[in-house]
C-alpha positions as CSV (number, residue, x, y, z in Angstrom):
1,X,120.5,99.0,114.8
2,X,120.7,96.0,112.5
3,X,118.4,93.2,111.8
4,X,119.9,90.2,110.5
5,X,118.0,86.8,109.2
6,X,118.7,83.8,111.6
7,X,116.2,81.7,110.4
8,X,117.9,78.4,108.6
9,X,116.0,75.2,107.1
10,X,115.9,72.0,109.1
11,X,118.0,69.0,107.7
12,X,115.7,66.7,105.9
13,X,112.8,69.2,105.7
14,X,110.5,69.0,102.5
15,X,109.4,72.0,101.1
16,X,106.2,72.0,98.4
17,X,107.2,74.4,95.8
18,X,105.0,77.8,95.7
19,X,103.1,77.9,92.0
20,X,105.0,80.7,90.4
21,X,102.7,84.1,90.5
22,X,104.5,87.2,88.7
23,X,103.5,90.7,88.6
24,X,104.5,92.4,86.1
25,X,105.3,96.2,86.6
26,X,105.4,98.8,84.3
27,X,108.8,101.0,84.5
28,X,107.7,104.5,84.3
29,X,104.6,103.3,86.6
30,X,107.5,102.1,88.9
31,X,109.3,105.2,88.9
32,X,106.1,106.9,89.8
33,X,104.0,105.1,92.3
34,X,106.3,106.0,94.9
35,X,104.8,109.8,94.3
36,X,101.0,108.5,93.5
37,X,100.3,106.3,96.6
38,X,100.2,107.6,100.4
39,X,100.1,104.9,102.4
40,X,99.0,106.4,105.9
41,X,95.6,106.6,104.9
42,X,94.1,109.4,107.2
43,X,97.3,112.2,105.3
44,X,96.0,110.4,102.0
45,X,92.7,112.2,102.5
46,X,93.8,115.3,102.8
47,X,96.4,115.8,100.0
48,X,94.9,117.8,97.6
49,X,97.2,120.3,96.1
50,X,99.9,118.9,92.9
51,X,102.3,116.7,94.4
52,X,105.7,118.2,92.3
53,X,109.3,116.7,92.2
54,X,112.1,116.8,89.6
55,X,113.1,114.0,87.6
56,X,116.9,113.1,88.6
57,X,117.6,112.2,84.9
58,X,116.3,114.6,82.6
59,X,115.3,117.3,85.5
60,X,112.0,117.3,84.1
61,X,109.5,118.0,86.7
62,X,106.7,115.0,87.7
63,X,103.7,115.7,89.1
64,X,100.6,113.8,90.5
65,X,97.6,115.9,90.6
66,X,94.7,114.5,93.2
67,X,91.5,115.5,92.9
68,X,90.0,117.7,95.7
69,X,86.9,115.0,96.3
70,X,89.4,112.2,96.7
71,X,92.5,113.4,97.7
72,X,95.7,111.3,97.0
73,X,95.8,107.6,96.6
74,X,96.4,105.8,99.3
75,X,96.8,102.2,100.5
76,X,93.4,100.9,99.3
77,X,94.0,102.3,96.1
78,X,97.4,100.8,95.9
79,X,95.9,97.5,96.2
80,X,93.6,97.5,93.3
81,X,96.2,99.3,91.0
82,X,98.3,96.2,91.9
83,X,95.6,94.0,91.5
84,X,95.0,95.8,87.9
85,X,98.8,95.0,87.1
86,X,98.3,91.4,88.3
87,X,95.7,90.5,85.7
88,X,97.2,92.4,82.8
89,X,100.4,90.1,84.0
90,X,98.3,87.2,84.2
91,X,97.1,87.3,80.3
92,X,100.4,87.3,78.6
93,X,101.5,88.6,75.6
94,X,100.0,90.1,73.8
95,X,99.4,92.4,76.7
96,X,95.7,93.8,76.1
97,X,94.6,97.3,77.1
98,X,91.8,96.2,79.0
99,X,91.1,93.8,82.1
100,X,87.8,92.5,83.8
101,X,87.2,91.2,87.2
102,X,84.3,89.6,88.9
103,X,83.2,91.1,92.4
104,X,84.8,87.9,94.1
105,X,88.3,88.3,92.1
106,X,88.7,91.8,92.7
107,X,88.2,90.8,96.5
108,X,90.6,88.2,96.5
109,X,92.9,90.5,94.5
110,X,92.7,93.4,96.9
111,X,92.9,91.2,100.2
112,X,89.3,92.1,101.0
113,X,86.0,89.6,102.1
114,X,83.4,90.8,100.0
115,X,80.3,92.0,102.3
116,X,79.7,95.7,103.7
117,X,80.8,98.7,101.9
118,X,83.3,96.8,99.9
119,X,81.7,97.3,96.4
120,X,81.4,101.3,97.7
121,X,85.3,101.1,98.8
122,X,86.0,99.7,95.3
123,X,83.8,102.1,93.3
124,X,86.1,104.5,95.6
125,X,89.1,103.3,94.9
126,X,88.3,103.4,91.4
127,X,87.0,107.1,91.0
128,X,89.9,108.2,93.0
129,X,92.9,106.6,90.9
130,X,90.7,107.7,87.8
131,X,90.9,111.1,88.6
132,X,94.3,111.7,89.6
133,X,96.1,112.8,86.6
134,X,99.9,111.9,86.2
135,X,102.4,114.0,84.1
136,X,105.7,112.7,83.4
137,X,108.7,111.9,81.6
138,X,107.8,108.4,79.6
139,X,110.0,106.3,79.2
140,X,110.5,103.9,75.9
141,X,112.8,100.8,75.5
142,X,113.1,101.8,71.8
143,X,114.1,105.5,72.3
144,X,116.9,107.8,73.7
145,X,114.6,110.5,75.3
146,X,111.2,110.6,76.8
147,X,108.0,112.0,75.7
148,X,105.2,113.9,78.5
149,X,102.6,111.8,79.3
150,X,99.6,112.8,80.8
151,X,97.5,110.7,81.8
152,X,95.3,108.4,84.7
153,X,95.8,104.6,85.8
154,X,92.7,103.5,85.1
155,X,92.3,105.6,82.3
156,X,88.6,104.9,81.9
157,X,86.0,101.9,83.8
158,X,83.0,100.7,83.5
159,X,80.7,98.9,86.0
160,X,78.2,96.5,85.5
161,X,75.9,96.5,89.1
162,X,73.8,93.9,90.5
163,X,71.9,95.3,93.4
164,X,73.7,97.5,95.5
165,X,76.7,95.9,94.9
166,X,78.9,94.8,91.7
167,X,78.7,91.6,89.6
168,X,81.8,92.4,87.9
169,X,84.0,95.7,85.8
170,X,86.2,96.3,82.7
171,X,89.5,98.9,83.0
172,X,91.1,100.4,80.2
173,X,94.6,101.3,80.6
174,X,96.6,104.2,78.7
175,X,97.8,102.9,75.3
176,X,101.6,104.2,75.9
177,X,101.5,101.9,79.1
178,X,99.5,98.7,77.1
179,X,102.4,98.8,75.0
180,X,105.4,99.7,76.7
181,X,104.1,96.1,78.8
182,X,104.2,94.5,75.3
183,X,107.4,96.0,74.8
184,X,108.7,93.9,77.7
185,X,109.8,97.3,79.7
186,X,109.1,96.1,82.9
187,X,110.0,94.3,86.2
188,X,108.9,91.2,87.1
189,X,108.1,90.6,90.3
190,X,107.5,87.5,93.0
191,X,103.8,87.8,93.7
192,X,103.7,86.1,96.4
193,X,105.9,88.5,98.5
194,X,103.2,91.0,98.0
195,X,100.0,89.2,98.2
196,X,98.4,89.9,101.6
197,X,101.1,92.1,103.1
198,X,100.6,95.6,104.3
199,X,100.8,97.9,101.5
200,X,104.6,99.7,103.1
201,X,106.0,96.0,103.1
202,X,105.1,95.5,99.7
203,X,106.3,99.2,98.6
204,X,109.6,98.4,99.9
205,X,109.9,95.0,98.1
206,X,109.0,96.4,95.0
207,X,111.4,99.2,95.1
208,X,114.4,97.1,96.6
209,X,113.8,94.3,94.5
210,X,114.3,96.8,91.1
211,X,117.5,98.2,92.7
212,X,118.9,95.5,93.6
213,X,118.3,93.7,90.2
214,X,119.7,96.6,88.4
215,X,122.5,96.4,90.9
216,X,123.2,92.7,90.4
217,X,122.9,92.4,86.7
218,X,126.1,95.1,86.4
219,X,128.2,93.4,88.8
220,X,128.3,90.3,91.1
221,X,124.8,89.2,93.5
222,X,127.2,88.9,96.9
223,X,128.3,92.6,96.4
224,X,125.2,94.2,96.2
225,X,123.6,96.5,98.9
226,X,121.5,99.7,98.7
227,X,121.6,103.0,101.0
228,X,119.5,105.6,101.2
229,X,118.7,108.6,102.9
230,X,115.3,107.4,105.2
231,X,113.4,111.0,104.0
232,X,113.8,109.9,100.7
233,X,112.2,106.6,100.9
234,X,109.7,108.6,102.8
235,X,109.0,111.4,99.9
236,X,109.4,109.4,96.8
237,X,109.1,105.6,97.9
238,X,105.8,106.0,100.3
239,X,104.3,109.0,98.6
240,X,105.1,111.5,101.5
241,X,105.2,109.5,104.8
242,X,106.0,111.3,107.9
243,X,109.7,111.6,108.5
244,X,110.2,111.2,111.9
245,X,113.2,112.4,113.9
246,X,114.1,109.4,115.9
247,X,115.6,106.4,115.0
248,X,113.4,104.7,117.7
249,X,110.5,106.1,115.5
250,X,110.8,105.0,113.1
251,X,111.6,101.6,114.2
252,X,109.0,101.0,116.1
253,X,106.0,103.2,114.7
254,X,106.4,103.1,111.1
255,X,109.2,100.9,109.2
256,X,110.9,98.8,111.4
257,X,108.3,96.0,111.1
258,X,107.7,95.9,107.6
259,X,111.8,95.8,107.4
260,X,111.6,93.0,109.8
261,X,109.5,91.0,107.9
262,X,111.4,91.7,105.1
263,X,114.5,89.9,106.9
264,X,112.1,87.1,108.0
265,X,110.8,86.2,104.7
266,X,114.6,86.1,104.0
267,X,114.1,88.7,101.1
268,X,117.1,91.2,103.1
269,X,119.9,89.4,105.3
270,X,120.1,92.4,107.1
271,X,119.4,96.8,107.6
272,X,120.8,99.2,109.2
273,X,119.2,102.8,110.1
274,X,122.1,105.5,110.6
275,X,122.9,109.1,111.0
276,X,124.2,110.5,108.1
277,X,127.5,111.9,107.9
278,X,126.0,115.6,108.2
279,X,123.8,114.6,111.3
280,X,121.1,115.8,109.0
281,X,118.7,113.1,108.6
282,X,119.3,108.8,108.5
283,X,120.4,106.4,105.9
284,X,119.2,102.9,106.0
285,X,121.4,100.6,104.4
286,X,120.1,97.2,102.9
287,X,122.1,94.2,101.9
288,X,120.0,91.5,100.1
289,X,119.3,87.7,101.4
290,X,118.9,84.7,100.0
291,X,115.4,85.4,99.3
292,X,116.0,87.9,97.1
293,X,118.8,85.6,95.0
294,X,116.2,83.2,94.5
295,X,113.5,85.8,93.1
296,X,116.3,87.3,90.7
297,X,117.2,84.2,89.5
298,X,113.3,82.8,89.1
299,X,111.9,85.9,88.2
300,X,114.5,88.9,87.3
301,X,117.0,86.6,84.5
302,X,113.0,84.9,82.9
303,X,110.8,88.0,82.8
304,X,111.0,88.4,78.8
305,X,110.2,84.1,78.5
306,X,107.4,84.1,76.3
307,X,104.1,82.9,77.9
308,X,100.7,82.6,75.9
309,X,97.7,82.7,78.2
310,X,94.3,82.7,77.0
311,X,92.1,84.0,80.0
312,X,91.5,87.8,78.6
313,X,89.6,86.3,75.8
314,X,87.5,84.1,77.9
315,X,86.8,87.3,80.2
316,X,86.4,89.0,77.4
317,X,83.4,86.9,76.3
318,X,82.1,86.3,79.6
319,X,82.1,90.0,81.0
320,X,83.5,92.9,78.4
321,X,81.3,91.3,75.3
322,X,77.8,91.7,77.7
323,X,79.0,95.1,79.1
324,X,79.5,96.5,75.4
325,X,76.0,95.3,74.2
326,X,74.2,97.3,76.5
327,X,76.3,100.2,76.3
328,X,74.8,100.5,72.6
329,X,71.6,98.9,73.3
330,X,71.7,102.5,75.4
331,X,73.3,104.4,73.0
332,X,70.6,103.2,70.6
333,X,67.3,104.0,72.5
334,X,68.8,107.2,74.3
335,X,70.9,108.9,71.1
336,X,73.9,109.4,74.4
337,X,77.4,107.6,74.5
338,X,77.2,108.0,78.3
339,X,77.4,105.1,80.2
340,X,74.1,102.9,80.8
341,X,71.9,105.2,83.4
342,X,71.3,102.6,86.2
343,X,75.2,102.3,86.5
344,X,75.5,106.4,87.1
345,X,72.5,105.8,89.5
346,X,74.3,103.2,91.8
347,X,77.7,104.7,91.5
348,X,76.2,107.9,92.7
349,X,74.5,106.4,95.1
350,X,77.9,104.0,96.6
351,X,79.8,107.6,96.4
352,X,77.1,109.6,98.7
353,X,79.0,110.8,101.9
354,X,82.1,109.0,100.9
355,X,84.2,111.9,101.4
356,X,83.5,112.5,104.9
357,X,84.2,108.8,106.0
358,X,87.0,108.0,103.8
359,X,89.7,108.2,107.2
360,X,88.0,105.7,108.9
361,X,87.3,103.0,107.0
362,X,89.8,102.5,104.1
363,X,93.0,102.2,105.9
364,X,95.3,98.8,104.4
365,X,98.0,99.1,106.4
């Protein structure tokens, strides 16, 4: 089976420019979101033992660790960790080690209409991410071998509620990741080809895009294809998808239309899904289109221009500055460095029977 791209621009048709959005992402948290993230959210849930695998460099092992009241991260999860990498992108350099959204910027971040249980899904999303611990091999620009990192993505949060819901929230990000950003050790992404796309679409063009970059920059752009083995992508790409044993399967219940918009947004000319030369198990070749040329020349060959942007420090005024005054205004009439009371008191009460709804109500794909 091969998909090819057919689609061709009209003589004479004028195109409006898109604004250029990048994402900026983190290469150890590349190498690793492929383990953190489920994205059928109804396995997510239930994933609670270490998820272990080797590192194929070092042979160091990785391992995501869920916790038991969350279970692994799945798709809505994905989508604010994304939406967390966005802003960080979004400030500039110097990359800061803290972001803040508003209620309606997380929303549009994460794809969502705010109304419902969205605050509750956030707060969710947020507990579960925090509590899933990471250990790995980090990676440094500056240095031949890798340290073990430990650690959580958000490493700590803080919400500030209004009502039932939230009127905005500050994330703090490891310091080894703040600056390995600042370090310019990272991809950079078209936003745009993730924005608003199921969360395996965007999985795929984040991990193809990386490959094929590294790919291109070492040789020519019209020689450039990837393969690999479909149980792969499924263990270490999509954080343990079902691997299914038939072609049509897969095809037409799980990746063959995420691949297919792939081809339509002209990102991949063309896939193929094959037995391998064992009979064991599928490879799916992919050759790149002109999409992706575009992207690596806009995005891939610019991503270490330099690019001041001031927003952090307004949101820093606006939100982080009013959120830190009553943590000590707390601190100061109660003697504890806990976070304010009324915030515990709401989160508690967005997290009450959370667990045993999860499944049906948090699926992104």
């Amino acid at each position: 089976m091969i998909a090819k791209d057919t689609n061709s621009t009209s003589a004479g048709t004028i195109q409006t420019p898109e604004k250029v959005e990048r994402l900026f992402m983190e290469n150890n948290l590349l190498r690793i979101m492929g383990y953190l993230f489920c994205h059928d959210p109804r396995a997510a849930v239930t994933h609670t033992e270490p998820i272990t695998d080797i590192d194929k460099v070092l042979k160091k092992q990785i391992s995501i660790e869920p916790n038991p009241n969350y279970g692994q991260p799945g798709p809505a999860d994905f989508k604010v960790f994304l939406a967390i990498l966005k802003k960080l992108s979004d400030y500039g350099r110097p990359i800061p080690n803290k972001v803040y959204f508003s209620q309606m910027e997380l929303a549009r971040l994460t794809d969502r209409s705010w109304g419902g249980r969205t605050g509750k899904d956030f707060i969710h999303s947020l507990y579960t991410l925090a509590h899933t611990r990471i250990t790995m091999p980090f990676y440094r620009p500056s240095k031949d071998e890798p340290f073990i990192a430990n650690f959580s993505i958000p490493s700590e949060f803080g919400i500030q509620p209004k009502g039932s819901g939230i009127e905005s929230c500050e994330i703090t990000i490891p310091d080894y990741v703040q600056r390995s950003l600042d370090d310019r050790f990272f991809s950079c992404l078209n936003y745009n080809r993730i924005r608003g796309v199921p969360t395996i679409q965007a999985t795929l063009y984040i991990r193809l895009f990386h490959h094929f970059s590294n790919l291109a920059e070492s040789g020519t752009q019209n020689s450039v294809q990837l393969r690999k083995r479909y149980d792969d992508i499924c263990k270490s790409w999509l954080g343990g998808l079902t691997v299914h044993a038939h072609k049509s399967k897969i095809l037409n219940a799980q990746l063959g239309t995420h691949l297919n918009a792939l081809v339509a947004d002209k990102f991949l000319r063309s896939f193929s899904i094959e037995k391998t030369a064992a009979k064991d198990g599928f490879n799916i070749t992919f050759i790149p289109g002109s999409g992706f040329r575009d992207d690596y020349n806009r995005f891939y060959k610019g991503r270490f221009q330099n690019e001041l942007q001031f927003k952090f420090y307004e949101e820093q005024e606006s939100i982080g500055h009013p959120m830190e005054l009553v943590r000590r205004f707390h601190e100061q009439r109660t003697g504890s460095r806990k976070y304010i009371g009324r915030t515990q008191d709401v989160l508690r009460g967005f997290l009450e029977g959370q667990g045993s709804d999860r499944q049906g109500e948090r699926g992104c794909q």
